[in-house]
PyMOL Python script that loads the backbone (N, CA, C, O; Angstrom):
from pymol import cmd

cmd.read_pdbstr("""\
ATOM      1  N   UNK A   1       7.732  18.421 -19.456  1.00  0.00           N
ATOM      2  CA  UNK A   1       7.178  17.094 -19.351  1.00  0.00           C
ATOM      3  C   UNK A   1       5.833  17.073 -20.079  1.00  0.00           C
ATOM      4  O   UNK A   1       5.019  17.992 -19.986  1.00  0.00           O
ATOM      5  N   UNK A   2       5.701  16.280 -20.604  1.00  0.00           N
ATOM      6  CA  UNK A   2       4.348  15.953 -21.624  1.00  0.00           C
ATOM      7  C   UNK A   2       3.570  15.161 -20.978  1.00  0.00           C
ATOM      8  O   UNK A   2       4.077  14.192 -20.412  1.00  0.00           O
ATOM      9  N   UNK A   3       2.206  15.378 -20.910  1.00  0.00           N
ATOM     10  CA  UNK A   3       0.833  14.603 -20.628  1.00  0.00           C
ATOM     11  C   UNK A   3       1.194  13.058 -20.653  1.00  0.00           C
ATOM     12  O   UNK A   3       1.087  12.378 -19.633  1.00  0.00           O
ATOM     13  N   UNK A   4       1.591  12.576 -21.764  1.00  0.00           N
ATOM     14  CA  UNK A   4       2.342  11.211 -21.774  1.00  0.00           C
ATOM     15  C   UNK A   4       3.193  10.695 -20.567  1.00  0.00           C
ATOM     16  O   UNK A   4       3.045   9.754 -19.787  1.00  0.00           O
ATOM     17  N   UNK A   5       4.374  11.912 -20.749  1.00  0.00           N
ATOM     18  CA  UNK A   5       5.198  11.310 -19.524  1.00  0.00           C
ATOM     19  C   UNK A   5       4.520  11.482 -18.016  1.00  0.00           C
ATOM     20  O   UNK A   5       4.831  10.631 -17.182  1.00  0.00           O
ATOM     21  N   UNK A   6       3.768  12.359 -17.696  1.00  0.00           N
ATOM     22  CA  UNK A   6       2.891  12.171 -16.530  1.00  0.00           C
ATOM     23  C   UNK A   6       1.918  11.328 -16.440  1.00  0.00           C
ATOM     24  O   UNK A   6       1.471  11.100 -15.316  1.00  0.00           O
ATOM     25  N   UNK A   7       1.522  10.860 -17.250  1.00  0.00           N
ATOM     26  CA  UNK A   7       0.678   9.473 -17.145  1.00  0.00           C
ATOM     27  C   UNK A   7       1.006   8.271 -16.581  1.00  0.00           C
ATOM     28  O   UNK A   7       0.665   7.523 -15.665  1.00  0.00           O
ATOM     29  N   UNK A   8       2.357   8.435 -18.104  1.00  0.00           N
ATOM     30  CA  UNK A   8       3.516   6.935 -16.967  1.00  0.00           C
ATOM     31  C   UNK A   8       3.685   6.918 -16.201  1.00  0.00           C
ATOM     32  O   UNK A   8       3.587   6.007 -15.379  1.00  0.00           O
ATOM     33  N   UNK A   9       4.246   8.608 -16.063  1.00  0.00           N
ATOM     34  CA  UNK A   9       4.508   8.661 -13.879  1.00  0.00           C
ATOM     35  C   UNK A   9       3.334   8.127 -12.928  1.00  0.00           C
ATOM     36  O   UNK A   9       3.490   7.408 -11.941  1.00  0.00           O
ATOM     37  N   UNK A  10       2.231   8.586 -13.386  1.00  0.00           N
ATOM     38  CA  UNK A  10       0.939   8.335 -12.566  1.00  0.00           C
ATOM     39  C   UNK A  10       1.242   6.696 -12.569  1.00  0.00           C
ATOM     40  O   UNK A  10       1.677   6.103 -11.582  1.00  0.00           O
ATOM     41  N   UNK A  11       1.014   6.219 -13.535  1.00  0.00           N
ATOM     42  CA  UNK A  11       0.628   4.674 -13.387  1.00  0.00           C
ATOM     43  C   UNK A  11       1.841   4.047 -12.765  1.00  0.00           C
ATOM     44  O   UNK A  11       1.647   3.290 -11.813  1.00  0.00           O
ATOM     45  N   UNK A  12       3.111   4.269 -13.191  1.00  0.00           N
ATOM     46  CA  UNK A  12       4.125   3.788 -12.325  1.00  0.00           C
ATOM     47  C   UNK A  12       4.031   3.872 -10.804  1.00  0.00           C
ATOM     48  O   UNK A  12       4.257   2.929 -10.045  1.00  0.00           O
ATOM     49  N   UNK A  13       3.656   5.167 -10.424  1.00  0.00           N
ATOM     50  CA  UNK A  13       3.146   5.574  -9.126  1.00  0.00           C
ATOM     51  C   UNK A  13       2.138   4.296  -8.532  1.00  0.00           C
ATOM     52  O   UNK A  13       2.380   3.652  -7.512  1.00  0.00           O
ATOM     53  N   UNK A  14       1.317   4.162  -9.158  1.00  0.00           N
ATOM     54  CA  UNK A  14      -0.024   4.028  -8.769  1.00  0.00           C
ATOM     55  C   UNK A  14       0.581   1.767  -8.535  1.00  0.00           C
ATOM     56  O   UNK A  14       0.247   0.967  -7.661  1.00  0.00           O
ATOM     57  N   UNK A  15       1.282   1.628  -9.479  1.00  0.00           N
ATOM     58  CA  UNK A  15       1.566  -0.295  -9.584  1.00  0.00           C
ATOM     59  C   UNK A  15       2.731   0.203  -8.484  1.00  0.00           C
ATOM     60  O   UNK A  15       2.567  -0.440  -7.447  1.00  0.00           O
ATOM     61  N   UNK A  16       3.688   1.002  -8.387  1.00  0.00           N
ATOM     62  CA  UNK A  16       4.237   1.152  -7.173  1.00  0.00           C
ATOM     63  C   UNK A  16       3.632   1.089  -5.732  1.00  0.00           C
ATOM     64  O   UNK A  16       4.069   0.345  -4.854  1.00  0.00           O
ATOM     65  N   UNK A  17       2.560   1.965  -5.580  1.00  0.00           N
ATOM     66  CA  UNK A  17       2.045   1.739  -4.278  1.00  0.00           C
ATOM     67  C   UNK A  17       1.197   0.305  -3.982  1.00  0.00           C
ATOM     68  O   UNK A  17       1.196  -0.308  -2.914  1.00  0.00           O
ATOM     69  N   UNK A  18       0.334  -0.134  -5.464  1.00  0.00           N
ATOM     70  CA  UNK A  18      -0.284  -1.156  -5.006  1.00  0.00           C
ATOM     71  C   UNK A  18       1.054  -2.607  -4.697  1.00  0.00           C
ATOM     72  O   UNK A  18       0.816  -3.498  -3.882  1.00  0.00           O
ATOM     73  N   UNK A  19       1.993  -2.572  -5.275  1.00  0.00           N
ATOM     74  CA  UNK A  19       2.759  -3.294  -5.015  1.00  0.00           C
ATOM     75  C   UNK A  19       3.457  -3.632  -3.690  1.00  0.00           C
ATOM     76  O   UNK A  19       3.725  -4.770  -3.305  1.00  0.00           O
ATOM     77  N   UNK A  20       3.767  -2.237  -2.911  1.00  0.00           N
ATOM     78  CA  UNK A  20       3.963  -1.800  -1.722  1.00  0.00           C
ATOM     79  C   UNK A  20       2.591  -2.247  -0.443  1.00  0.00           C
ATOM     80  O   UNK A  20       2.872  -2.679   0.675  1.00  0.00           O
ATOM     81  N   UNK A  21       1.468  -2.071  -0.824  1.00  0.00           N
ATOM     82  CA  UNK A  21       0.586  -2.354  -0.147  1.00  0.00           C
ATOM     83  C   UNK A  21       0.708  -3.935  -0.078  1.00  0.00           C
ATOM     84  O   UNK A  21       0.823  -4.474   1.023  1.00  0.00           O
ATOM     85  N   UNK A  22       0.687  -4.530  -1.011  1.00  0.00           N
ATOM     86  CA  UNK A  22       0.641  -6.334  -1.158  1.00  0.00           C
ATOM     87  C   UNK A  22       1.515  -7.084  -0.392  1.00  0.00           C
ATOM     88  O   UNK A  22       1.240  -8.128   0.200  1.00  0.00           O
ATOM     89  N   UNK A  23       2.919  -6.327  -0.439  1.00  0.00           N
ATOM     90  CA  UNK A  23       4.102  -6.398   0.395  1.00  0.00           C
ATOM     91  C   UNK A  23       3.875  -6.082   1.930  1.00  0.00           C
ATOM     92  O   UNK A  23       4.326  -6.687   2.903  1.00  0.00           O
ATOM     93  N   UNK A  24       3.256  -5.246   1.896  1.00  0.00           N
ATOM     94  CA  UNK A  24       2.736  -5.163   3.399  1.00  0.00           C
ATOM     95  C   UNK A  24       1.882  -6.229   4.312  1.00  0.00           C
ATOM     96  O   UNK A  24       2.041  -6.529   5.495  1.00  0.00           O
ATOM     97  N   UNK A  25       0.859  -6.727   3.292  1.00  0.00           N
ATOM     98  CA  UNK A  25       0.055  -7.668   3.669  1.00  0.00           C
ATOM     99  C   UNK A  25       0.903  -9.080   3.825  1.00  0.00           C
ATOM    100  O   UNK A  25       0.729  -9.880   4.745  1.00  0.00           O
ATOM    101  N   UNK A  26       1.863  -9.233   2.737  1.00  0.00           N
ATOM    102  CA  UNK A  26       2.311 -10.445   2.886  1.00  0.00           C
ATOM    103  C   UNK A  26       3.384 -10.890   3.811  1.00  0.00           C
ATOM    104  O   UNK A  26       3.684 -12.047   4.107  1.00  0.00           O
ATOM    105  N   UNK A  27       3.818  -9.977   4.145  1.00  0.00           N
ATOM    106  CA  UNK A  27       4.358  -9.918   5.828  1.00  0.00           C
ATOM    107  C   UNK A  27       3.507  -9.516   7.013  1.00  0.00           C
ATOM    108  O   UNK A  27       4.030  -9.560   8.127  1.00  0.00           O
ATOM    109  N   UNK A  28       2.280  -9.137   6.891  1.00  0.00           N
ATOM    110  CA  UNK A  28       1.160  -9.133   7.883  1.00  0.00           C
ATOM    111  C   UNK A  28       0.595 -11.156   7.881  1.00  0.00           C
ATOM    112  O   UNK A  28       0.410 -11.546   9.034  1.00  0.00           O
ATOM    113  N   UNK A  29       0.433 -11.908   7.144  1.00  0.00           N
ATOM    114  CA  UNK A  29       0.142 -13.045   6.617  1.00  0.00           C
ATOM    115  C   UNK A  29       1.661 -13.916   7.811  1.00  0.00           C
ATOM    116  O   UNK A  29       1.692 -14.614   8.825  1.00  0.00           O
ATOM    117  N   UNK A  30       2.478 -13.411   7.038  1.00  0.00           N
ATOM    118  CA  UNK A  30       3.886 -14.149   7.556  1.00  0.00           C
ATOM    119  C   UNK A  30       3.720 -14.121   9.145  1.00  0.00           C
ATOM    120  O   UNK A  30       3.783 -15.184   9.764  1.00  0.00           O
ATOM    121  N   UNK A  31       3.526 -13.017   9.751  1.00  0.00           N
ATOM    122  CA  UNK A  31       3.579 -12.708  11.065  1.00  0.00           C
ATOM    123  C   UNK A  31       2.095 -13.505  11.602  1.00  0.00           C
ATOM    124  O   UNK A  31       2.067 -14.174  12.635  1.00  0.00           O
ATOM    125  N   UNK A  32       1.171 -13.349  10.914  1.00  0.00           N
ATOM    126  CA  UNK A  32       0.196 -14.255  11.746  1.00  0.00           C
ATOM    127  C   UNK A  32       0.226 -15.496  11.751  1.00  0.00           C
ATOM    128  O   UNK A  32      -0.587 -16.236  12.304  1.00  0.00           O
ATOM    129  N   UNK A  33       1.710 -15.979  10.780  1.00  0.00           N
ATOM    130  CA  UNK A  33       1.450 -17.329  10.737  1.00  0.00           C
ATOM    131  C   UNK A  33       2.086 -18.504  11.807  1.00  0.00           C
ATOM    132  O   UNK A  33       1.841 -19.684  12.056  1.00  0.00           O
ATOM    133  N   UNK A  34       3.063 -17.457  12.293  1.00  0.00           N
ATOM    134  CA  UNK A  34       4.209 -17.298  13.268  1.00  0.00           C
ATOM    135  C   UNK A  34       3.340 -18.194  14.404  1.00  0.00           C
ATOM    136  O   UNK A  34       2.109 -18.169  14.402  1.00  0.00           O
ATOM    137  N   UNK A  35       4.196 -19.070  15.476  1.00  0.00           N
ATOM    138  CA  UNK A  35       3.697 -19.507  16.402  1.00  0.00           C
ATOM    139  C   UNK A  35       3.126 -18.617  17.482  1.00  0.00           C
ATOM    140  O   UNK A  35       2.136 -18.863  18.172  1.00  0.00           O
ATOM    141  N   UNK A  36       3.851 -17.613  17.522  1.00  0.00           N
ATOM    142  CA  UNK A  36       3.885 -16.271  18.738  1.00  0.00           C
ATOM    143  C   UNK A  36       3.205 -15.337  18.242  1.00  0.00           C
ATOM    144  O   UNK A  36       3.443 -14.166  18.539  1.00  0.00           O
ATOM    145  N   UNK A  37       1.944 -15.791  17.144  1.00  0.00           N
ATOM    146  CA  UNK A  37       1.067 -14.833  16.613  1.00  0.00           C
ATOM    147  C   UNK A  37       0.231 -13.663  17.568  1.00  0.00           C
ATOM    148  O   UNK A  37       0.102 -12.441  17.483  1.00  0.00           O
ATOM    149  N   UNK A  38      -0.203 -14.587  18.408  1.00  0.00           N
ATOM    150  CA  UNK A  38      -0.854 -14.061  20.046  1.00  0.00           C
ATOM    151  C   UNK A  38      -0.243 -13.592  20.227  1.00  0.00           C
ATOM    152  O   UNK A  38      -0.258 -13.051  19.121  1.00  0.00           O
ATOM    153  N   UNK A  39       0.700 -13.021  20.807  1.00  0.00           N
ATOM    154  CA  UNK A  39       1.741 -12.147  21.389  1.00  0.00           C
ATOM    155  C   UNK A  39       1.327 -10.565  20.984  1.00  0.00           C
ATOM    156  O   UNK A  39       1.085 -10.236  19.823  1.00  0.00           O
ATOM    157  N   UNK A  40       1.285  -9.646  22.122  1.00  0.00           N
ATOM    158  CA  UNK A  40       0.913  -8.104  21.781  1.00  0.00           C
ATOM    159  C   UNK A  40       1.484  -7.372  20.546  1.00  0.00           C
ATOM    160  O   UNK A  40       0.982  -6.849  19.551  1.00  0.00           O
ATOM    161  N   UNK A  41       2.933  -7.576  21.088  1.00  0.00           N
ATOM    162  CA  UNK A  41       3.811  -7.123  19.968  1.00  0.00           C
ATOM    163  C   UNK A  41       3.724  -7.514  18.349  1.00  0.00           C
ATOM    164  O   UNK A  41       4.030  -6.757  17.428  1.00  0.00           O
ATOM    165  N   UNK A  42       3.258  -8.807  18.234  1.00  0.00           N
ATOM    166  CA  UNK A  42       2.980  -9.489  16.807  1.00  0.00           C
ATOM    167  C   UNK A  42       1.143  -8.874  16.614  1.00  0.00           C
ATOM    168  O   UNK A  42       0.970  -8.335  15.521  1.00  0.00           O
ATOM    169  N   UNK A  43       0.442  -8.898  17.117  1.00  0.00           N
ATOM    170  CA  UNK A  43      -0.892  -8.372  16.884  1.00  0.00           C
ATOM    171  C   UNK A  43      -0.527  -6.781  16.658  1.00  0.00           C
ATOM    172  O   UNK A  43      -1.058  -6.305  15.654  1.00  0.00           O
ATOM    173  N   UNK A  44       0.258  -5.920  17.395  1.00  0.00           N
ATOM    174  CA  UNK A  44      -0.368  -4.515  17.117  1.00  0.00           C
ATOM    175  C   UNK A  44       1.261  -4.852  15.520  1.00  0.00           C
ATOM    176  O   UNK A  44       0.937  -4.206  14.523  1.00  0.00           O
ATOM    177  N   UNK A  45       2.351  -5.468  15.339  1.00  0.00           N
ATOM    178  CA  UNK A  45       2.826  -5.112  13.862  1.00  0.00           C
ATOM    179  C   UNK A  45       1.579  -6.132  12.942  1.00  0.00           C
ATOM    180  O   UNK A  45       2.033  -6.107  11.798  1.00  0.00           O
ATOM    181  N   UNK A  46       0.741  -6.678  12.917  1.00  0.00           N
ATOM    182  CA  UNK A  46       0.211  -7.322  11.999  1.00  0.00           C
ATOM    183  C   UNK A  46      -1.061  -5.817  12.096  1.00  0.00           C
ATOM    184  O   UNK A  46      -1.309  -5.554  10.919  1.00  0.00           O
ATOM    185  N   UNK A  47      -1.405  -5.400  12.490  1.00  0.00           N
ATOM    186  CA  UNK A  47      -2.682  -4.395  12.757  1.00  0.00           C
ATOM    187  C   UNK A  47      -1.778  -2.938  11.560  1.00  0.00           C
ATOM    188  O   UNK A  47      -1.917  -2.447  10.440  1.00  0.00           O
ATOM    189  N   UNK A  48      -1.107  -2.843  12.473  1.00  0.00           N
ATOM    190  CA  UNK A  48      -0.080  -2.093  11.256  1.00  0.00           C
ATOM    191  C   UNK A  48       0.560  -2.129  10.342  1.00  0.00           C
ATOM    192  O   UNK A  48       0.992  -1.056   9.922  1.00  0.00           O
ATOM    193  N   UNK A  49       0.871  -3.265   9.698  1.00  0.00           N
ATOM    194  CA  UNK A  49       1.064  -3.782   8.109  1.00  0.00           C
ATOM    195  C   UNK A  49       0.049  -3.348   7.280  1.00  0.00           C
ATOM    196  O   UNK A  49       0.123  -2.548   6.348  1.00  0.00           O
ATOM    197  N   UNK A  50      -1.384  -4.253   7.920  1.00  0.00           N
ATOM    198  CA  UNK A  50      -2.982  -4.176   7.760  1.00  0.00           C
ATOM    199  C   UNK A  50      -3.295  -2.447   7.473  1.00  0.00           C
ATOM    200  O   UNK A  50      -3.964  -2.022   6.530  1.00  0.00           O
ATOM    201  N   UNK A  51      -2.686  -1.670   8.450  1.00  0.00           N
ATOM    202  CA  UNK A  51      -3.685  -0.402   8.503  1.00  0.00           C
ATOM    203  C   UNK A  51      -2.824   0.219   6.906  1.00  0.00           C
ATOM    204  O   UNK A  51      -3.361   0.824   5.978  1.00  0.00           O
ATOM    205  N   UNK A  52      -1.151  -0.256   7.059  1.00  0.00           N
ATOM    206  CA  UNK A  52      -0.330   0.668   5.753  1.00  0.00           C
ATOM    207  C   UNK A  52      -0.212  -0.070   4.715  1.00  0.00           C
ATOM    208  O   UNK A  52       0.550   0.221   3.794  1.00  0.00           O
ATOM    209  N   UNK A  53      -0.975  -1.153   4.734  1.00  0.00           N
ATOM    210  CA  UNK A  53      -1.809  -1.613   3.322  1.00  0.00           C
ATOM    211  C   UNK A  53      -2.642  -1.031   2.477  1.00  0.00           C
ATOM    212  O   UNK A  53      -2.592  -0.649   1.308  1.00  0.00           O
ATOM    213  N   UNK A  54      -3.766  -1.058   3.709  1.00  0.00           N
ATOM    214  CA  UNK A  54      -5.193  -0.206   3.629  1.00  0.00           C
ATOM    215  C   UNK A  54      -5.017   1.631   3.195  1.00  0.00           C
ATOM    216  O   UNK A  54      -5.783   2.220   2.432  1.00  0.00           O
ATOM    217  N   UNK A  55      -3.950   2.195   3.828  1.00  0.00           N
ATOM    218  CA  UNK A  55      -3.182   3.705   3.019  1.00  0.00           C
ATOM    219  C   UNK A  55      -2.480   3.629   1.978  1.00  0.00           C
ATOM    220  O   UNK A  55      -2.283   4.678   1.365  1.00  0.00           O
ATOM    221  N   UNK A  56      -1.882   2.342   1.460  1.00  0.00           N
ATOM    222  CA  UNK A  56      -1.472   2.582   0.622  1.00  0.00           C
ATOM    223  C   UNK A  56      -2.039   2.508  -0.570  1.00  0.00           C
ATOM    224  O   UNK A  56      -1.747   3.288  -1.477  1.00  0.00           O
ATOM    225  N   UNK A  57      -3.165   1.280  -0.717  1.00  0.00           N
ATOM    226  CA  UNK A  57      -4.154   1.335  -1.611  1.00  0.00           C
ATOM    227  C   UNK A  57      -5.064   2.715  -1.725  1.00  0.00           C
ATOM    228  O   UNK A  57      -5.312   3.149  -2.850  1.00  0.00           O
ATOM    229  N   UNK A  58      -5.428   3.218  -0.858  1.00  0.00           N
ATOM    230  CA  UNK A  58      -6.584   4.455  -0.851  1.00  0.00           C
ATOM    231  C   UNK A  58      -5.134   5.509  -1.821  1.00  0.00           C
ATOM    232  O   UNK A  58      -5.355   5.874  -2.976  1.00  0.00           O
ATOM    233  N   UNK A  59      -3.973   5.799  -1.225  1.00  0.00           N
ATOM    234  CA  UNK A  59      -3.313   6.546  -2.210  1.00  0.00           C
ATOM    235  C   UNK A  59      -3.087   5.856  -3.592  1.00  0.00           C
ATOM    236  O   UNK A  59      -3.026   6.613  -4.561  1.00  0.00           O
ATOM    237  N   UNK A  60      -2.984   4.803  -3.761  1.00  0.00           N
ATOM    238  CA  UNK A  60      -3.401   4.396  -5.269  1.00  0.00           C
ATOM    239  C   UNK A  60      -4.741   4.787  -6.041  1.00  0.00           C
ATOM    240  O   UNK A  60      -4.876   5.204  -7.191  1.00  0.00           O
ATOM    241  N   UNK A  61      -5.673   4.526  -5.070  1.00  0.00           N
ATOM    242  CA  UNK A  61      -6.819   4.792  -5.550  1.00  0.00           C
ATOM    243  C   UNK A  61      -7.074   6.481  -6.130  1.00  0.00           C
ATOM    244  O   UNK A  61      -7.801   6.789  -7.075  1.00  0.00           O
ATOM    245  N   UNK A  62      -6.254   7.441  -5.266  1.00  0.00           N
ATOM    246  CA  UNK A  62      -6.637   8.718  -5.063  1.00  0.00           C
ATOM    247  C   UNK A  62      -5.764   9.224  -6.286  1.00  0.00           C
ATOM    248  O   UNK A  62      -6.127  10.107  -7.064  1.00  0.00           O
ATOM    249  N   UNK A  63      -4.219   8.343  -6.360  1.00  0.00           N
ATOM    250  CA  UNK A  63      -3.843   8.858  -7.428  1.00  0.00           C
ATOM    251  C   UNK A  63      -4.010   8.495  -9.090  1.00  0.00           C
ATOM    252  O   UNK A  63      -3.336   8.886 -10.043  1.00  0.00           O
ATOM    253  N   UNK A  64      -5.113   7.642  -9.039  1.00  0.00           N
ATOM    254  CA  UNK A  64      -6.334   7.538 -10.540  1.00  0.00           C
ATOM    255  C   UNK A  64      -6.979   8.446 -11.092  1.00  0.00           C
ATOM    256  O   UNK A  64      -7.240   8.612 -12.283  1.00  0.00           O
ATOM    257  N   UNK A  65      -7.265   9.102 -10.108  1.00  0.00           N
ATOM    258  CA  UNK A  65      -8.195   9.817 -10.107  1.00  0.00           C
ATOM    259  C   UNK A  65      -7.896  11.685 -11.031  1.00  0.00           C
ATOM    260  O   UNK A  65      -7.574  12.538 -10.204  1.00  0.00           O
ATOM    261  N   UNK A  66      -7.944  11.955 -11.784  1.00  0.00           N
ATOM    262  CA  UNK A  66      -7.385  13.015 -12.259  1.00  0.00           C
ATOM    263  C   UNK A  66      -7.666  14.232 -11.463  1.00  0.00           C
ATOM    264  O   UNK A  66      -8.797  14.524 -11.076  1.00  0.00           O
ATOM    265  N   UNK A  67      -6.335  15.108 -11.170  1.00  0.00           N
ATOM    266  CA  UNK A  67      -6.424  16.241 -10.561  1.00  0.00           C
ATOM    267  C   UNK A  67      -6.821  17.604 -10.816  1.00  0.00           C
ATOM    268  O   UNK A  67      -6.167  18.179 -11.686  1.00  0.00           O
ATOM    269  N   UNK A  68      -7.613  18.158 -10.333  1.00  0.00           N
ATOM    270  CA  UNK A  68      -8.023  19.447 -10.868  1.00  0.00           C
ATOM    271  C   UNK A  68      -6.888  20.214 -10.735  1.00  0.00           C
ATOM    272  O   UNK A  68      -5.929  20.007  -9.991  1.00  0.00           O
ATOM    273  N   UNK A  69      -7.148  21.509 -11.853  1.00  0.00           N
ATOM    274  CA  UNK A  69      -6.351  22.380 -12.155  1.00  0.00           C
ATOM    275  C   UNK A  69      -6.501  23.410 -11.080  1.00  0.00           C
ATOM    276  O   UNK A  69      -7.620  23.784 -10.728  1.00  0.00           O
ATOM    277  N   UNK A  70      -5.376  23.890 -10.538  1.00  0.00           N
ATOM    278  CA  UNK A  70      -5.206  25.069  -9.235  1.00  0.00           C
ATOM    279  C   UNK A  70      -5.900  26.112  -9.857  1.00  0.00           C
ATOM    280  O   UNK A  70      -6.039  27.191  -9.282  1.00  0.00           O
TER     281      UNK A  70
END
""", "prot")
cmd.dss("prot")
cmd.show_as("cartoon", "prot")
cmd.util.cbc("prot")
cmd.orient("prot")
């Protein structure tokens, strides 16, 4: 594999997760919009959409970042 093709991988990676994160939020959005937003069960899945948003971006972020050599 060539520097090239790991790049793509990286960036594919990287619009993959942020894409995944957005998706998360926009069913965190959906669920608060819900009448039964109040409800325990709808607060702790909107808290957790929210939190595997928030991980999925930081692993986007982390995988920008170039890796040192072992």
């Amino acid at each position: 594999m060539t520097a090239r093709d790991l790049a793509l991988y990286a960036a594919g990676r990287r619009d993959g997760l942020r894409q995944a994160a957005d998706a998360a939020l926009i069913a965190a959005l959906m669920l608060e919009l819900q009448d039964d937003a109040s409800a325990i069960r709808q607060q702790a899945a909107i808290a957790a959409l929210h939190g595997l948003a928030e991980g999925l971006k930081a692993e986007a972020q982390d995988s920008a970042k170039p890796k040192e050599a072992a």
